[in-house]
C-alpha positions as CSV (number, residue, x, y, z in Angstrom):
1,X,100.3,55.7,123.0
2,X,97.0,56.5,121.1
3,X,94.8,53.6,120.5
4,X,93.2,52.5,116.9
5,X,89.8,53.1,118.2
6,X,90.4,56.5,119.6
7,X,92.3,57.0,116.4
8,X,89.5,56.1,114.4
9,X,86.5,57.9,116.6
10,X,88.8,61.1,116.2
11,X,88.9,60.8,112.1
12,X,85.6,60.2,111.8
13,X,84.4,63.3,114.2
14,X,86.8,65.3,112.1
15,X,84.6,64.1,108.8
16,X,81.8,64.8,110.3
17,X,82.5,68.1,111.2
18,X,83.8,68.6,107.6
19,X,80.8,67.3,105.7
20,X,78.7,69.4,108.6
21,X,80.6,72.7,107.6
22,X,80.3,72.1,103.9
23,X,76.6,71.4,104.1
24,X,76.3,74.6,106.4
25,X,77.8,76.3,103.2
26,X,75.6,75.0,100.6
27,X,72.9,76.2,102.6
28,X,73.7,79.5,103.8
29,X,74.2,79.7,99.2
30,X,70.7,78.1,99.3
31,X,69.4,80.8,101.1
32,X,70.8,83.6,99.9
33,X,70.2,82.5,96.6
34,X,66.4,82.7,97.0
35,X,67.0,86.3,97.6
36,X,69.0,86.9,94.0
37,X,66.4,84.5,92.3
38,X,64.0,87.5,93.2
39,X,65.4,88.8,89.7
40,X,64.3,85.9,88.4
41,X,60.8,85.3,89.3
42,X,58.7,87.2,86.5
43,X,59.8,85.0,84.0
44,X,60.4,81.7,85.7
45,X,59.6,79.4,88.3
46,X,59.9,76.1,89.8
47,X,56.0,74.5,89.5
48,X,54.8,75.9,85.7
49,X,56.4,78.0,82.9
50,X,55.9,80.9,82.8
51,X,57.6,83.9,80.4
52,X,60.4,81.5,80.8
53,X,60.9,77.4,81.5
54,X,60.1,75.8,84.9
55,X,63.6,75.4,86.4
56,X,62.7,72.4,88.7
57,X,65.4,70.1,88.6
58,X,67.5,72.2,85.9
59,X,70.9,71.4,87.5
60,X,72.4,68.7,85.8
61,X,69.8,68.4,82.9
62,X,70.2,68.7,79.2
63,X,69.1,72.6,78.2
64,X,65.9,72.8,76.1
65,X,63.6,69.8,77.5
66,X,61.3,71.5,79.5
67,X,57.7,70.2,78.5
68,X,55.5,72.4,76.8
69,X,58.0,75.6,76.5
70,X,58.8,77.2,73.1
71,X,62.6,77.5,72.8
72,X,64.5,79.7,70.9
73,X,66.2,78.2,67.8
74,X,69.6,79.1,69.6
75,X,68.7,77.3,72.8
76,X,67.0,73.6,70.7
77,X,70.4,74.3,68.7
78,X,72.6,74.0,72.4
79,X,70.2,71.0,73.3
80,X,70.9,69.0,69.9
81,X,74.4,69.5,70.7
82,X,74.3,68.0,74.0
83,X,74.2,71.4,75.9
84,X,73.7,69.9,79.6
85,X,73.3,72.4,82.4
86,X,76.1,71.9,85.1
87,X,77.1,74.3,87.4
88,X,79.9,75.9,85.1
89,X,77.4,76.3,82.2
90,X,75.0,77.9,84.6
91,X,77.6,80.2,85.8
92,X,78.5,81.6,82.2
93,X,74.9,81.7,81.0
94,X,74.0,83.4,84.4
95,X,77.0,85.7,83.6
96,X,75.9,86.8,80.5
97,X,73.5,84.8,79.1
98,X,73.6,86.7,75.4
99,X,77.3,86.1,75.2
100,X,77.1,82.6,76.2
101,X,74.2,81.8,73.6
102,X,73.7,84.3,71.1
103,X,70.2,85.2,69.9
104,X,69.0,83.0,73.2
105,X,65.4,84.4,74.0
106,X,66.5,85.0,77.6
107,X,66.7,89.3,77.8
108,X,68.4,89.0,81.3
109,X,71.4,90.7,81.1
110,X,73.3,88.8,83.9
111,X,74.5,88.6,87.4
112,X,77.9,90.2,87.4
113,X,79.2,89.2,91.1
114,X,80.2,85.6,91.2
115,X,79.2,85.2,94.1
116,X,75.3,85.9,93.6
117,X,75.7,83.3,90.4
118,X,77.1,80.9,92.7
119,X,74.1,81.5,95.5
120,X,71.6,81.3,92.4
121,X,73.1,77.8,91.2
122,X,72.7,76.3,95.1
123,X,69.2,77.8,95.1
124,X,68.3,76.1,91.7
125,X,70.0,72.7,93.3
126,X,67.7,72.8,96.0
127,X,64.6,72.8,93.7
């Protein structure tokens, strides 16, 4: 007969290997991530605007309020209607950000694979 406490050490080495695998996920995203963000570069970074907003932090933050960037009408529009950036909302603007916000100042024209979108979003959560 198995004990409580050898019951209980095995559940928790089984979270922990869990919560270990899903971290290793996030980060191998991360990483790759940092390569598609390449594409992204010219027009926005993670310390100043640039052609586009500073993206530090973006994950999780109502769209538009990046200090000292001029919006588009489209994008303060999103903002005054509670647009907030969560992973799904990056995923369809990151899809096709013209479809997703029409007349949006971004010119990208969108990460097709799913995939890259998804490795772009971890990236974007690590900064």
């Amino acid at each position: 007969m198995i004990s409580f406490k050898k019951l209980a050490v095995a559940a928790a080495m089984v979270v922990a290997v869990a919560f270990t695998a899903g971290v290793a996920t996030n980060s191998a995203y991360a990483a790759e991530g940092k390569k598609v963000f390449k594409k992204c570069k010219a027009c926005h970074g993670f310390k100043k605007n640039k052609v586009g907003p500073n993206l530090a932090g973006i994950v999780g933050k109502k769209a538009g309020m990046v200090e000292k960037f001029k919006y588009s009408k489209a994008m303060k529009k999103a903002s005054a209607d509670g647009l907030v950036w969560t992973e799904e909302n990056l995923d369809k603007f990151l899809t096709k950000p013209k479809k997703f916000m029409k007349k949006t100042k971004m010119s990208f024209a969108g990460l097709k694979k799913a995939d890259q979108r998804k490795a772009v979003i971890e990236y974007l959560k690590s900064n």
